[in-house]
N, C-alpha and C positions, 0 to 999 in steps of 0.2 A: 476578430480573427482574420488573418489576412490570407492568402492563396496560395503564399509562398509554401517550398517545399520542407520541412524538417525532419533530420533523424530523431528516431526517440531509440534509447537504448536499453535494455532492462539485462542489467548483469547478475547471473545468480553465483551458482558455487560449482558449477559442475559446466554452465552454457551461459552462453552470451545470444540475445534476440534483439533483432531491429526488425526496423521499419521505417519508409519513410514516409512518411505522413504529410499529403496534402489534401486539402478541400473534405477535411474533417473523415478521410478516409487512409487505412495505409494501401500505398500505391505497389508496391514491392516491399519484400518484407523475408530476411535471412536468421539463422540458427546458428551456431555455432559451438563444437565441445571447446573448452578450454583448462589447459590443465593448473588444476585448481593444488596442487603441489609442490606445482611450477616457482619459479623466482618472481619478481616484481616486473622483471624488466619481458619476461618469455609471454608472462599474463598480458601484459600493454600490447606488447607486438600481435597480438592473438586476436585484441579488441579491436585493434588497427588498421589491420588484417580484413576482419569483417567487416569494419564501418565503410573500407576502400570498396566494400562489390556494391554496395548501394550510394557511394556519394557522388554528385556528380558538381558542377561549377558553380547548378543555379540552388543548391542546396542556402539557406537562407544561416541554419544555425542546427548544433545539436545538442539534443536532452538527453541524461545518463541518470537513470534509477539503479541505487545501491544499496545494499540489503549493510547500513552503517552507519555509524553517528559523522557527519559533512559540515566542514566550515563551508558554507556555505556561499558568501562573498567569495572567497578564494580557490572556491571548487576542491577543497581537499578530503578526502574520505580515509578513515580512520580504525584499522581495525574489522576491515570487512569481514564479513560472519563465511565462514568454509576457507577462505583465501587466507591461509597461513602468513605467507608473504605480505601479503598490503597489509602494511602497520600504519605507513602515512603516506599517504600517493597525492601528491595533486594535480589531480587526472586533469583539471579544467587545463592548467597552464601546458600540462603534455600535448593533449589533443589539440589546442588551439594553436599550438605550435605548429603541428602537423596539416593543419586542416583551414587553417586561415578561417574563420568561421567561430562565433561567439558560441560559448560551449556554458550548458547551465548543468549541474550537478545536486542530486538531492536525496534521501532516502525514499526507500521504497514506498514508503508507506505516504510520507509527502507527495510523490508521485500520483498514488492512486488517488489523490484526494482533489489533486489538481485536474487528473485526467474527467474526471465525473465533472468536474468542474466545466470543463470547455468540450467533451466527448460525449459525458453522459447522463445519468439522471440527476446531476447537480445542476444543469444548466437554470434551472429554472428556480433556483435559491440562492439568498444572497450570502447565507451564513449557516455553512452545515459542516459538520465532521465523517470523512469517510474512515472506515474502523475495517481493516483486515484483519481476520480471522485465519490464520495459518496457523503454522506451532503453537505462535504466540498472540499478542493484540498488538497491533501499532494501528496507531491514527494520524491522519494529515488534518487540520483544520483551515477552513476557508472563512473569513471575516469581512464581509464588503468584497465581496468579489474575487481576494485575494488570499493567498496560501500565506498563511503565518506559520512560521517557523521558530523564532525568538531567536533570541541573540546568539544560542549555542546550538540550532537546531534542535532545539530540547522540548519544543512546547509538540502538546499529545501525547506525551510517553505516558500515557495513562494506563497500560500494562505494569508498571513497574510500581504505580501503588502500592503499596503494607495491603493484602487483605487475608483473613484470617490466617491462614497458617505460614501463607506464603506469599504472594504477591497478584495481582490481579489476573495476568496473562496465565498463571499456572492454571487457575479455575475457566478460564473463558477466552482456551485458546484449545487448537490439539492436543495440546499434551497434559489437558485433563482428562482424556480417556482411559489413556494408557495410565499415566501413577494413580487415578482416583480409581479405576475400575480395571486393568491389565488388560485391555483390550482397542485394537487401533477404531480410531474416529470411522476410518472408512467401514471397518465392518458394521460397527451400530449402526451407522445410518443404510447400508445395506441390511442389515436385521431390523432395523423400523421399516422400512419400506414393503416389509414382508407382516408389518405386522408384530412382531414379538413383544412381546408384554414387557421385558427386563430394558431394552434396548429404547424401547418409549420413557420407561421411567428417569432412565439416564439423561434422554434428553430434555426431560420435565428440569431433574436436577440444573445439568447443565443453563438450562433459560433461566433458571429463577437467579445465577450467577451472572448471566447474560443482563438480566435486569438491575445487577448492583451495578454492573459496568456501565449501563444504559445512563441512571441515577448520578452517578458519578459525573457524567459529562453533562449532562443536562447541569449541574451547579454551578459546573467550570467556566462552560462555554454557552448555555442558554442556546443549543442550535434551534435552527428550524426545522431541518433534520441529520438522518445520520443514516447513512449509505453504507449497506455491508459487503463486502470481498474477502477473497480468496478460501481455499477448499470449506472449510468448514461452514461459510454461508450459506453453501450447496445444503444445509440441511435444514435451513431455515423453518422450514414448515414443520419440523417436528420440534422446535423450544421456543417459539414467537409467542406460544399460548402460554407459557410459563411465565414467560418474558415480562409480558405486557400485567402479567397480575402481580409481578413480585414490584411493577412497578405503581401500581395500586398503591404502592406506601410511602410515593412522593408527595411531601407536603404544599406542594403547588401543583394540584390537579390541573388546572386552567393548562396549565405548558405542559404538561401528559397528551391532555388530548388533542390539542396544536401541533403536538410533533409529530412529525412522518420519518418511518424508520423501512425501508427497503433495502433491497439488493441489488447491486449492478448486473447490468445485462450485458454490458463489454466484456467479450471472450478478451478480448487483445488489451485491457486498460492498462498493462503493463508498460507496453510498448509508445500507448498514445497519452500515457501520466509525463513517460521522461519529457517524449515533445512538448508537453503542454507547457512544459517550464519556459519553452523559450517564449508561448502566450502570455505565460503570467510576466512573466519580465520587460514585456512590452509596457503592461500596467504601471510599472512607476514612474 
């Protein structure tokens, strides 16, 4: 990791957040609403807009985390999820235009996985999978140090599995709360925290789902371990014990008890996943 300065940028659906990241810290760091209604061309100028209050000459490069499927080499993002508008943006070629500065673009979930990577409790493995738990699952995998992606940005979408009824992420993401039980994620974990017997069971449920997901990547990618993010890891302590016994039924125990499975501790991994892209690209 070198000293220089990097924006990382984490665009959602409603706000745009940076930061500019140096010496494995963000140094400055802005918000932004953006109208997510907006055109293609009103959304850019908005991003543009923001990148301008934090850039400055000796800014090195910047990284942009996208909630979308990303050609990757070409920086184009696809369909971004809330952004009606961006159907096909190639934000790399935009921004570099504007910014003179090599611009790395990637999914969100790739992001976080890089960020843990060079930020946080990745650093100290060579080959793990970071797994976000929001609505849905997305994972980034890192293999020898480095973020794989595959050829279509495709590799991790291990949410989108066939699993029972419906697909992996419906069971072992947020929004198995609500259709499986009509009730939001935030409040169960607010009603375990107190205690309640229904809202424990849920989370029992939930981990032993948490465990098929676990199982699954373990075949795929053999990690060392696997780092969990966003809202829903926050309740980690109430399905890690389901978790860990529904994983009791992998036929190679030896890599059960090898693997280390935790939570990140970066409030900001958002922010320091996009920058990380410009580290990992140093790597090739």
């Amino acid at each position: 990791m070198t000293t220089e300065a990097i924006i990382g940028v984490d665009l959602g659906g409603t706000k745009v957040s940076l930061g500019k990241v140096q010496k494995n810290r963000i140094i400055k760091h802005t918000t932004s609403d953006i109208s997510a209604e907006g055109s293609e061309e009103q959304i850019l100028g908005e991003i543009i807009k923001a990148t301008e209050e934090i850039f400055d000459p000796g800014v090195a490069g910047i990284g942009v985390g996208v909630p979308s499927v990303v050609d990757v080499e070409r920086g184009i993002v696809y369909e971004v999820q809330n952004i009606a508008s961006w159907k096909e943006v190639p934000l790399k070629e935009i921004l570099e235009n504007h910014f003179h500065k090599p611009v790395y673009v990637n999914n969100d979930a790739n992001c976080f996985a890089v960020g843990e990577k060079h930020f946080g409790k990745g650093k100290e493995y060579s080959h793990f999978v970071g797994v976000t738990l929001g609505t849905g699952l997305g994972a980034g995998i890192i293999i020898n140090n480095r973020l794989y992606c595959g050829p279509n940005c495709g590799a991790g979408e291990f949410g989108s599995i066939p699993y029972k009824k419906s697909i992996l992420e419906h069971y072992c993401g947020g929004q198995f709360f609500m259709s499986e039980h009509g009730i939001r994620g935030e409040q169960v974990h607010a009603m375990a925290k107190q205690g309640d017997k229904t809202a424990l069971e849920i989370f029992e449920q939930f981990g032993t789902h948490m465990g098929e997901a676990m199982m699954i990547i373990m075949f795929a990618v053999d990690p060392e371990a696997i780092i969990l993010g966003g809202a829903v890891a926050h309740s980690f302590s109430f399905f890690e014990k389901s978790m860990w016994e529904r994983m009791k039924t992998f036929p190679y125990q030896h890599a059960v008890e090898r693997l280390v499975i935790e939570v990140t501790d970066q409030p900001q991994i958002a922010i320091l996943g996009a920058a990380a892209l410009y580290y990992d690209a140093q790597l090739r």
